[in-house]
C-alpha positions as CSV (number, residue, x, y, z in Angstrom):
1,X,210.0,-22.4,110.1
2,X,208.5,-19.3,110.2
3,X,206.1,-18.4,112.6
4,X,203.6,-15.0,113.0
5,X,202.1,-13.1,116.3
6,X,198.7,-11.6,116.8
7,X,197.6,-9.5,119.7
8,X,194.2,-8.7,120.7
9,X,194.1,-6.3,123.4
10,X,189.8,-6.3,124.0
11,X,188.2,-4.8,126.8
12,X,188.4,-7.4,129.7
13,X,191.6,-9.4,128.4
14,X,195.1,-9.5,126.3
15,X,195.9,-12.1,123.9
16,X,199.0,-13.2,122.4
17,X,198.2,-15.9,119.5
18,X,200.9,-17.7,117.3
19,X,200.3,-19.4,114.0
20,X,202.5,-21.7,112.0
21,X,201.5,-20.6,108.3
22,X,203.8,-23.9,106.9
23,X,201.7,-26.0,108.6
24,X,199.1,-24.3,109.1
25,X,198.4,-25.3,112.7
26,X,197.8,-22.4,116.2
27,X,201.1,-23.1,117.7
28,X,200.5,-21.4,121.0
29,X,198.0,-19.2,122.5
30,X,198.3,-16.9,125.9
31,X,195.6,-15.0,127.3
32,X,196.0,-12.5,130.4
33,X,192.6,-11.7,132.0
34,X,192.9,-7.9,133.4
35,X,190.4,-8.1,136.6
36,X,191.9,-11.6,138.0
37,X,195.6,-10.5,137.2
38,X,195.8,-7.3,137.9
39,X,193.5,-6.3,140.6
40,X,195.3,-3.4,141.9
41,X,194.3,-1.5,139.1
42,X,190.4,-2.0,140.5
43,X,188.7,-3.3,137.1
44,X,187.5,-6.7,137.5
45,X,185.9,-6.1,134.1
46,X,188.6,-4.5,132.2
47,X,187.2,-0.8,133.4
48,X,186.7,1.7,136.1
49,X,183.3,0.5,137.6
50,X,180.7,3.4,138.5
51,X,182.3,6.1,136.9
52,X,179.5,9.0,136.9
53,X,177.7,10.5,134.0
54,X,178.0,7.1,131.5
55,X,181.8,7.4,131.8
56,X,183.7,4.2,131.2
57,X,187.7,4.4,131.1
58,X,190.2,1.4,131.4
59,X,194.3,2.0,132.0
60,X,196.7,2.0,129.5
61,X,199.4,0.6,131.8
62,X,197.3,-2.3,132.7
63,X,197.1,-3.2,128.9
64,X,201.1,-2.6,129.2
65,X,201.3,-5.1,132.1
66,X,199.4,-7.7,130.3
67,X,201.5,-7.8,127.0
68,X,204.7,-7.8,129.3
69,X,203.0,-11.0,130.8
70,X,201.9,-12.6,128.0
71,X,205.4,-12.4,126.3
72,X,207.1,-13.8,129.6
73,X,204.7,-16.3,129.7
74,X,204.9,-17.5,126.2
75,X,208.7,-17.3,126.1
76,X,208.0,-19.5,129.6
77,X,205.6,-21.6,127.4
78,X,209.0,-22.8,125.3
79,X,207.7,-20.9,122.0
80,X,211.0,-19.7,120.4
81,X,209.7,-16.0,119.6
82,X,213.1,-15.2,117.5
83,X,211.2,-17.5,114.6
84,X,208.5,-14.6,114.7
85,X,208.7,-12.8,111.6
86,X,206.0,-10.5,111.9
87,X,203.3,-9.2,114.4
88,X,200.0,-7.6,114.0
89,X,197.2,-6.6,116.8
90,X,193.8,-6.4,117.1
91,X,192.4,-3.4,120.0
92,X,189.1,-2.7,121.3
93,X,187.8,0.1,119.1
94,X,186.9,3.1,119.7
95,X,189.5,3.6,122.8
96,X,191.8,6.5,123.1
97,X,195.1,7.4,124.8
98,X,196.8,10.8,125.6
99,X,200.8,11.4,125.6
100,X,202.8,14.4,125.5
101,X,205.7,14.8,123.0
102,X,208.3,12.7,124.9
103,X,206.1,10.0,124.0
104,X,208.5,8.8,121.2
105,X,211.6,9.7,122.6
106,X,210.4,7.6,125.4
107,X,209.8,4.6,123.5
108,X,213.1,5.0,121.4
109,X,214.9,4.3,124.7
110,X,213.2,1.3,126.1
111,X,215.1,-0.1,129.2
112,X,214.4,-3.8,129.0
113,X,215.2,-4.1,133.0
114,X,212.1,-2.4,133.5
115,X,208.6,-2.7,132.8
116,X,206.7,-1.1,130.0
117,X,204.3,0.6,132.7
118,X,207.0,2.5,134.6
119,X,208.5,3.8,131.7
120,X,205.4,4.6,130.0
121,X,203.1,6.3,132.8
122,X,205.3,9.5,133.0
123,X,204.3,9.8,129.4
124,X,200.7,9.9,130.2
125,X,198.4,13.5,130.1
126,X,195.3,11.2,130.9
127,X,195.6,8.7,133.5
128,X,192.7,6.6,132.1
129,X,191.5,5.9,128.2
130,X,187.9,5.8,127.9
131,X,186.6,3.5,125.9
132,X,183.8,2.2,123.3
133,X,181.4,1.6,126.4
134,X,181.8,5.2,127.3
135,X,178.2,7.2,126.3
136,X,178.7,10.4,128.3
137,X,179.3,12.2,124.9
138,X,176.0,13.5,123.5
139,X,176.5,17.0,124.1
140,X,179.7,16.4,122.2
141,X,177.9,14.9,119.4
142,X,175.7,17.4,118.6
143,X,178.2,20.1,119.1
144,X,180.0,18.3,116.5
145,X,177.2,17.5,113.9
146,X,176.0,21.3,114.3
147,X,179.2,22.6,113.3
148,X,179.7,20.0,110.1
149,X,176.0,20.5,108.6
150,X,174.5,17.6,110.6
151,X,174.5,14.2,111.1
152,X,174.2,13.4,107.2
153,X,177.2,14.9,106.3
154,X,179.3,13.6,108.7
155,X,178.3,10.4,108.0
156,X,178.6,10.8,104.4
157,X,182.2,12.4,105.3
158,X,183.2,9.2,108.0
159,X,180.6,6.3,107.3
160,X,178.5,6.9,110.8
161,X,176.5,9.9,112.3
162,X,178.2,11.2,115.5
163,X,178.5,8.2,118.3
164,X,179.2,9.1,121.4
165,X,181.5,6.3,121.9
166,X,183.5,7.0,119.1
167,X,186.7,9.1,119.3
168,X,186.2,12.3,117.7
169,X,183.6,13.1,120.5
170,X,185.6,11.8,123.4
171,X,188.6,14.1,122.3
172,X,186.1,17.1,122.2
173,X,184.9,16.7,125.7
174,X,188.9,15.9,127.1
175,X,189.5,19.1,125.5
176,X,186.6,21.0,126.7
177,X,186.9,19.7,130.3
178,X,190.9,19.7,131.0
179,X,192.1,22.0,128.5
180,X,195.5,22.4,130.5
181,X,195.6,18.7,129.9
182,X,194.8,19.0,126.4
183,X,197.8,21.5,125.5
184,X,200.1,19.5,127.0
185,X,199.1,16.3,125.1
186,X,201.4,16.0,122.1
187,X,199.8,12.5,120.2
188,X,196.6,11.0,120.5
189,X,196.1,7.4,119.8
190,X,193.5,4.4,119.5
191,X,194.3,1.4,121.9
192,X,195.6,-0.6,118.5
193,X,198.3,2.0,117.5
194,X,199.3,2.7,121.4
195,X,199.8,-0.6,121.4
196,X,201.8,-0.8,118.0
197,X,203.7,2.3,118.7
198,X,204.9,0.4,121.9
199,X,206.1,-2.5,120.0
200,X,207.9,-1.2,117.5
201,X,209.4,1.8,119.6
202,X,208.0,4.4,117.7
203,X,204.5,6.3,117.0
204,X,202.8,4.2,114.6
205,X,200.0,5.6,111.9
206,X,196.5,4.4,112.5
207,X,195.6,2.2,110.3
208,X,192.1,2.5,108.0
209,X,190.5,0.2,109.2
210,X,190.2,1.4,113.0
211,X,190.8,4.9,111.9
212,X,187.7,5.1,109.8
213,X,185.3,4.7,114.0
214,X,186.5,8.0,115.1
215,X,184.4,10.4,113.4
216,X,187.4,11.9,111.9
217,X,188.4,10.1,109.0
218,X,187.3,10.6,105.4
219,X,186.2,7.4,104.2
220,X,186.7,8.9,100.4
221,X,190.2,10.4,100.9
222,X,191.2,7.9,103.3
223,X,193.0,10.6,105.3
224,X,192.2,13.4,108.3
225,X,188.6,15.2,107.5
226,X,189.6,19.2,108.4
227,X,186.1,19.8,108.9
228,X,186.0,17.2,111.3
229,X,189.0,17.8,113.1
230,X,188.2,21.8,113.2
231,X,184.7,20.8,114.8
232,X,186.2,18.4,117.1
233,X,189.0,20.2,119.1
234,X,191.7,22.8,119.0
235,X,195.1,21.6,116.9
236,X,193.9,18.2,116.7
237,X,195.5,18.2,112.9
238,X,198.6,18.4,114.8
239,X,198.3,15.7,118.0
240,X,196.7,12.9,115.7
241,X,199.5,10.2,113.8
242,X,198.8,10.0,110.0
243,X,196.7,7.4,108.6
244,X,197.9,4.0,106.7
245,X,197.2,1.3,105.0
246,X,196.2,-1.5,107.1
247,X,199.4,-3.8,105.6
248,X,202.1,-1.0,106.2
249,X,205.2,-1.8,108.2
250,X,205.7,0.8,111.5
251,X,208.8,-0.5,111.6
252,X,211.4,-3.6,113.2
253,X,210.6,-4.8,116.8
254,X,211.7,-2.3,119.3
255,X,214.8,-3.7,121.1
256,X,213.0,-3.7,124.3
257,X,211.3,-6.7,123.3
258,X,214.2,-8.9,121.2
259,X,216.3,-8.5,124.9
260,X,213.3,-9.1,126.8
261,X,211.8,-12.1,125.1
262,X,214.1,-13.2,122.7
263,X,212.2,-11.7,119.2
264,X,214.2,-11.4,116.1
265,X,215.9,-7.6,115.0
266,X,214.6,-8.0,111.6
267,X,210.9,-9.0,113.1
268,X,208.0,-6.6,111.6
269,X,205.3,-4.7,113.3
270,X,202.2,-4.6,110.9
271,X,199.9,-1.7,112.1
272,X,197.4,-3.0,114.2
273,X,193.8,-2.3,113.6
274,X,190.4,-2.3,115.3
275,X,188.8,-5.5,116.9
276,X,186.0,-6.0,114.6
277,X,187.8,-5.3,111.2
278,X,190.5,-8.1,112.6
279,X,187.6,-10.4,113.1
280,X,186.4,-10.0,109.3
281,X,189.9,-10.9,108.5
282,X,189.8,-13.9,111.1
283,X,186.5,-15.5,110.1
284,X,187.5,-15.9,106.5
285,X,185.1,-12.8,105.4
286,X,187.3,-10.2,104.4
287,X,186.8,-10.3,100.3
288,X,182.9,-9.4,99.3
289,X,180.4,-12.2,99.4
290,X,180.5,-13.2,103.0
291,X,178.3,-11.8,105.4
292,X,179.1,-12.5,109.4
293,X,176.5,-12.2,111.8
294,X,178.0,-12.4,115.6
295,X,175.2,-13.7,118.7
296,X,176.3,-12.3,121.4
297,X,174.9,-10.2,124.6
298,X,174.8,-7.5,121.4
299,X,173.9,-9.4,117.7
300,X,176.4,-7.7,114.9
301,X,176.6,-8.3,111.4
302,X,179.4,-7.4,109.2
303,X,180.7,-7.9,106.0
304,X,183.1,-6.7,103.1
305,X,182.7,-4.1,101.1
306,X,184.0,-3.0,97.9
307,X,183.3,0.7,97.8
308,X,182.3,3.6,100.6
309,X,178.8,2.9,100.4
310,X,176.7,4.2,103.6
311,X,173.8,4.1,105.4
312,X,171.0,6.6,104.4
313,X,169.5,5.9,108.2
314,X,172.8,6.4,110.3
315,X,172.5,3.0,112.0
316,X,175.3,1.6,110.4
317,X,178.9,1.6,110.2
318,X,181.5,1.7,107.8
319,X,184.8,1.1,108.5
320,X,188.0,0.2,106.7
321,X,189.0,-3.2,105.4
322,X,192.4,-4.4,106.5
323,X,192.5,-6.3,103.8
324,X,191.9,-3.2,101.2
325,X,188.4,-1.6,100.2
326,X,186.2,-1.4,103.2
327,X,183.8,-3.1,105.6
328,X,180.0,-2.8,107.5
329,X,179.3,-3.0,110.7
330,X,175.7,-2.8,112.1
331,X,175.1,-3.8,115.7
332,X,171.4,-4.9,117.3
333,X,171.5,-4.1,121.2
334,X,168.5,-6.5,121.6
335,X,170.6,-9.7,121.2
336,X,171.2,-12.7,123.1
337,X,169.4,-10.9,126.1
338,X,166.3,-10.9,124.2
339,X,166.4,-14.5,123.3
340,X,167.1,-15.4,126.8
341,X,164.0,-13.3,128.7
342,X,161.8,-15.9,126.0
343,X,163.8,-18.9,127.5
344,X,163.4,-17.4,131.2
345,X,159.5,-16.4,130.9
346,X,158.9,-20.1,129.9
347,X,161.4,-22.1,131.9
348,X,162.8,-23.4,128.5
349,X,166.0,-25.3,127.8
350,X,168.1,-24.2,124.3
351,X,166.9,-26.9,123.2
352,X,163.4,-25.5,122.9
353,X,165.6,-22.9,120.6
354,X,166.5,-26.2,118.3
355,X,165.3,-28.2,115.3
356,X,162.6,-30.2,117.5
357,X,161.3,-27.4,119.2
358,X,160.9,-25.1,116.1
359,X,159.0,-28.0,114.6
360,X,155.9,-27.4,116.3
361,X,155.5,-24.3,114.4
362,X,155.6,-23.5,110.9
363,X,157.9,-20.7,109.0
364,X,156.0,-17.8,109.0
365,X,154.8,-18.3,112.3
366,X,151.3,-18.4,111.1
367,X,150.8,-15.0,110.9
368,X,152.2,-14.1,114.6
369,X,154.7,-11.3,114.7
370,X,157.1,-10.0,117.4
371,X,159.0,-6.8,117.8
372,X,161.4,-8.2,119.7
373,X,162.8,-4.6,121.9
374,X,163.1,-6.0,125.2
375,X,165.3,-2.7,125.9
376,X,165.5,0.4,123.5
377,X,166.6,-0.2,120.0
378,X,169.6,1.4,118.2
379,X,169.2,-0.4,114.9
380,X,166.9,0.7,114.5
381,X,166.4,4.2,117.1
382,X,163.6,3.8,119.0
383,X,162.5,3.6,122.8
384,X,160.9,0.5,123.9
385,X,160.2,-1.2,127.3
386,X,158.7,-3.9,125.7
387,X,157.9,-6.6,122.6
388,X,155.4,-5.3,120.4
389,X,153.2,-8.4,119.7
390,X,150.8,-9.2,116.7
391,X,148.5,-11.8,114.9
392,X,148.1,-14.0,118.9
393,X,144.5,-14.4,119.6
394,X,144.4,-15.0,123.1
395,X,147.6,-16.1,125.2
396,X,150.8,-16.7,123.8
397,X,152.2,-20.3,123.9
398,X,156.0,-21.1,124.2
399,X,156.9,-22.5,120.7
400,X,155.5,-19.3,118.9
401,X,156.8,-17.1,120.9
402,X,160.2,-19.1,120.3
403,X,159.9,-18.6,116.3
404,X,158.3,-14.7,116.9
405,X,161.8,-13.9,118.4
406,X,164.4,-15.9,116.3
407,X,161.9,-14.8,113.3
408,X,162.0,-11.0,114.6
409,X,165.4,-10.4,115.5
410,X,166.7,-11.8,111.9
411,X,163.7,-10.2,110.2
412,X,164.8,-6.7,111.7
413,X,168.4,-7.8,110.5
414,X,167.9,-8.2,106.6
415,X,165.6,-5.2,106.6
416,X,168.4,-3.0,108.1
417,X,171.4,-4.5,106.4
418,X,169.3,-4.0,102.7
419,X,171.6,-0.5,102.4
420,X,174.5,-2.4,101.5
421,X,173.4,-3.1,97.7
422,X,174.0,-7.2,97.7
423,X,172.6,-10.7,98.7
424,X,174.8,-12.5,100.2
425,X,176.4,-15.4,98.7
426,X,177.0,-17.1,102.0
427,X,176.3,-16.6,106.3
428,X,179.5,-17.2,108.8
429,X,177.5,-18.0,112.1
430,X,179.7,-17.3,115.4
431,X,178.8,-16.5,118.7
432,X,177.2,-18.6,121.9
433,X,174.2,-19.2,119.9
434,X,175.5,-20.3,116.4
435,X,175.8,-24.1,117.2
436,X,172.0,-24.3,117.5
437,X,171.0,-25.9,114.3
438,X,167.7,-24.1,115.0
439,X,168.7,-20.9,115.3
440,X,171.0,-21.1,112.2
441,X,167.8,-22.8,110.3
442,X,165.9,-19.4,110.8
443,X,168.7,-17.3,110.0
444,X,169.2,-19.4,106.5
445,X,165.5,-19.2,105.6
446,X,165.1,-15.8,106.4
447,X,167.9,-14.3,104.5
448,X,167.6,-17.6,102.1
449,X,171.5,-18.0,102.1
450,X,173.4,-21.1,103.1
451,X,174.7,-20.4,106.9
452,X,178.0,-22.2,107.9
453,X,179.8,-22.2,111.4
454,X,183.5,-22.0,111.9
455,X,186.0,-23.3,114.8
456,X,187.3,-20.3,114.9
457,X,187.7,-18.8,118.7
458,X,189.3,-16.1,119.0
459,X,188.7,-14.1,115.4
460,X,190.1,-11.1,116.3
461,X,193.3,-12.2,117.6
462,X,193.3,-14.7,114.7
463,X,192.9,-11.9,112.4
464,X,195.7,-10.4,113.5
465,X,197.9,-13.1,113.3
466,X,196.6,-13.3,109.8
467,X,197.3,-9.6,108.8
468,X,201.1,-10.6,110.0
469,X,201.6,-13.2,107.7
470,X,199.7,-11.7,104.8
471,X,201.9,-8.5,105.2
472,X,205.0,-10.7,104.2
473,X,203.7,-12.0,101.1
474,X,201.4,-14.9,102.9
475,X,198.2,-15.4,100.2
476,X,195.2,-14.4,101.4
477,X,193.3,-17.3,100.1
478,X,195.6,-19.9,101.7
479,X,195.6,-18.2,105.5
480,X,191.8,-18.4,105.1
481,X,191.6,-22.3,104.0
482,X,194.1,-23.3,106.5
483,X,192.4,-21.1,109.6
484,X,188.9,-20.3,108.7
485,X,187.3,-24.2,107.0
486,X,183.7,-24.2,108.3
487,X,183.3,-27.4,110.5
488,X,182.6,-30.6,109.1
489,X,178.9,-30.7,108.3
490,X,178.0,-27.9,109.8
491,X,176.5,-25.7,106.6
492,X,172.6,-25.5,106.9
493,X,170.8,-24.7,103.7
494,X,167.6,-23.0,103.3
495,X,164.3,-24.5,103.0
496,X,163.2,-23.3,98.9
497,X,159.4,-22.9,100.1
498,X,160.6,-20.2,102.8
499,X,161.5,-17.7,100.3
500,X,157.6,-16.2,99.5
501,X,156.7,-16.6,103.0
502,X,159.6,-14.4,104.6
503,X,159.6,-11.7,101.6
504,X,155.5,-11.7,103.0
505,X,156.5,-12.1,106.6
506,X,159.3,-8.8,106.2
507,X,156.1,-6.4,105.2
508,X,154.1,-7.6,107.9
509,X,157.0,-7.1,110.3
510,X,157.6,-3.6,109.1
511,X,154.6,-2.0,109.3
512,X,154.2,-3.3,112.8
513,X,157.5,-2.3,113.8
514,X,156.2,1.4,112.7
515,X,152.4,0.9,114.1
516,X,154.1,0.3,117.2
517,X,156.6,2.5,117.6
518,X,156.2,5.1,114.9
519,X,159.2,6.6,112.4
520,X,162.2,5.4,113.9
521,X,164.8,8.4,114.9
522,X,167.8,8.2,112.8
């Protein structure tokens, strides 16, 4: 029975996931936590802490460690990894390594009597990757968008303005900074084709999907942008693999790993891809139609796409499909940490957050509006120390400031996502707050969509899992109904009568989103 591998190699952990397409059943799942592991490497959290000037770099040979222990573990675990036909990874995006150009060589000749580490760190013209958390690009950035004709063509050109945790600016300052280093760097990679290039035992393309968050793809060619690459750093054309297809084959298993851990020679490594467009694959959203919204410390909201189609503002992101065509990504910084300072300044429960507490107010929140920027804004741009509040006369009361937060956040969220040209046809709610009916009732009747709630953990590893089987001939619409059903009862519809008074509620929220804090900076 044939069985397929997913890897998700995020920012604090390594994942190995195995799922059983016959049956369709998660046979086995090993995670390896970087800080508790590993702690000579010094990154309890998966990075370098206090790194100066908004620097934030992890190691590449940690990530090395934690696949070698993940596999031993699983092997350990009684999983018979020769029945793998296929593997597929997820990485953190954004993240980049630097090799010379005895990388491949290197990897051609695997010693399976040693680690991946020791063979791989000789390799290395950067000791550390930086990765998506890193900001201390700006200068970068607008060195970049100067020499391109501004923000607005680059994103026309790569689906998002210049970020400074993207890759295309993180090259340009390596290559400003340690140009010595930067000569001798022969191939520059994203953590998900490092990691792909190491398990098949050659460089591996980048795939589309986590190609497209580097400001150096062309979203319309689907290949290298020369104005981007020219503006970015010297003979970049030259150190960067090709770009692929998100389904293409890098090649069989290295033989490091089938002497190692007992993987078949005719096993396949699918490219990997980014974390987030392995998550639209693993929640069941990866065909238009489906929109995910993500609560976390960070709200996010992504969904299929079936053509380039991009922001006018620059606050969101468009980045590759795996499955084919492409996908959104917009993320609100002003997430679960915003929700919580309303539950600290009260002393209120979640529950407060539920069905029963939202009852003692109405939709609409009678006219009472919060901005709710607890901390400055990126979706969209704009400084805040502060809510903005409206429409309170005298002091605020805990259930309406409840609904002014839930009613804000999601408010801000349709308004910003209204650049992608279509309704959605149906919510996927994940994320610590998505099993509180409550807060899934506000997100239905604002966006007046149907939300449902999966049991999926894990999406991004999932997804990956799900891009091996798929790559092999595995239907789409089968992975999804065996690994992505919404739990049982758990689809909230919205309230009919909430349609008028949200459409009324958006204006009021605009205009005092603008009275507050003026044009937003794009």
């Amino acid at each position: 029975m044939p069985i397929f591998l997913g890897i998700d190699s995020s920012t604090q952990s390594l994942t190995a996931l195995l799922i059983d397409t016959d049956s369709g059943t998660l046979l086995h799942e090993e995670s390896v936590n970087f800080g508790e592991e590993f702690p000579e490497y010094g990154q309890p959290s998966g990075f370098l802490p206090d790194m100066p000037d908004g620097e934030v770099h992890s190691s590449p040979l940690m990530w090395l460690d934690a696949l070698d222990l993940a596999l031993a573990r699983t092997k350990e675990a009684g999983v018979d990894l020769s029945r793998v036909v296929a593997v597929a990874g997820s990485g953190q995006q954004h993240g980049s390594v630097y090799l010379d150009g005895e990388f491949g060589a290197t990897l051609a000749g695997l010693d399976a009597g040693q680690s991946l580490s020791a063979q791989i760190a000789p390799r290395l013209t950067r000791e550390t990757a930086p990765i998506w958390m890193d900001t201390s690009t700006s200068a970068e950035c607008a060195e970049i968008a100067e020499a391109v004709g501004g923000d607005a063509e680059v994103c026309a050109k790569s689906g998002s303005i210049v970020i400074e945790r993207f890759t295309g600016p993180q090259i340009r300052r390596f290559a400003k900074r340690d140009p010595e280093a930067w000569a001798r760097t022969g191939v520059v990679h994203l953590v998900s084709s490092f990691m792909a290039s190491v398990l098949a035992g050659t460089n591996a393309a980048i795939d589309h999907g986590d190609g497209a968050g580097m400001n150096l793809m062309n979203l319309e060619a689907l290949a290298w942008d020369i104005d981007l690459l020219e503006a970015t750093a010297p003979d970049l054309d030259e150190k960067l693999p090709p770009v692929a297809a998100s389904g293409t084959v890098a090649g069989a298993v290295a033989p490091y790993f089938v002497e190692k851990y007992g993987f078949a020679s005719s096993c396949e490594v699918v490219l990997f891809s980014g974390d987030n467009p392995c998550s639209l694959v693993g929640m069941g959203a990866a065909t238009p139609g489906k929109v995910v919204i993500s609560l976390g410390t960070s709200d996010t909201m992504f969904a299929a796409m079936p053509e380039p189609r991009t922001d006018p503002n620059g606050y969101g992101h468009v980045f590759g499909n795996p499955m084919g065509g492409f996908m959104s990504l917009i993320c609100f910084i002003n997430g679960s940490l915003a929700r919580e300072a309303v539950k600290d300044e009260f002393g209120l429960s979640w529950d407060d957050f539920g069905p029963e507490g939202l009852a003692k107010t109405v939709p609409g929140n009678g006219g009472k509006v919060m901005v709710p920027f607890f901390a400055p804004e990126i979706t969209p741009r704009v400084d805040s120390e502060g809510p903005a509040y409206a429409g309170w006369d005298g002091e605020r009361d805990a259930a309406s400031t409840v609904r002014a937060v839930l009613e804000g956040q999601f408010t801000n969220m349709k308004l910003r996502s209204q650049w992608l040209g279509v309704a959605p046809e149906s919510i996927l709610l994940t994320g610590g707050a998505s099993q509180n009916d409550g807060v899934a009732q506000v997100v239905a009747d604002v966006f007046g969509t149907p939300v449902s709630r999966l049991a999926v953990t894990g999406s991004a590893g999932l997804g990956a899992a799900m891009r091996a089987a798929a790559a092999t001939g595995v239907g789409l619409t089968a992975l999804e109904e065996a690994f992505c059903r919404p739990v049982e009862g758990s689809t909230i519809q919205p309230n009919a009568e909430c349609g008028g008074v949200y459409d009324e509620f958006a204006q009021k929220f605009a205009a005092h989103l603008q009275d507050n804090y003026g044009p937003a900076r794009t």
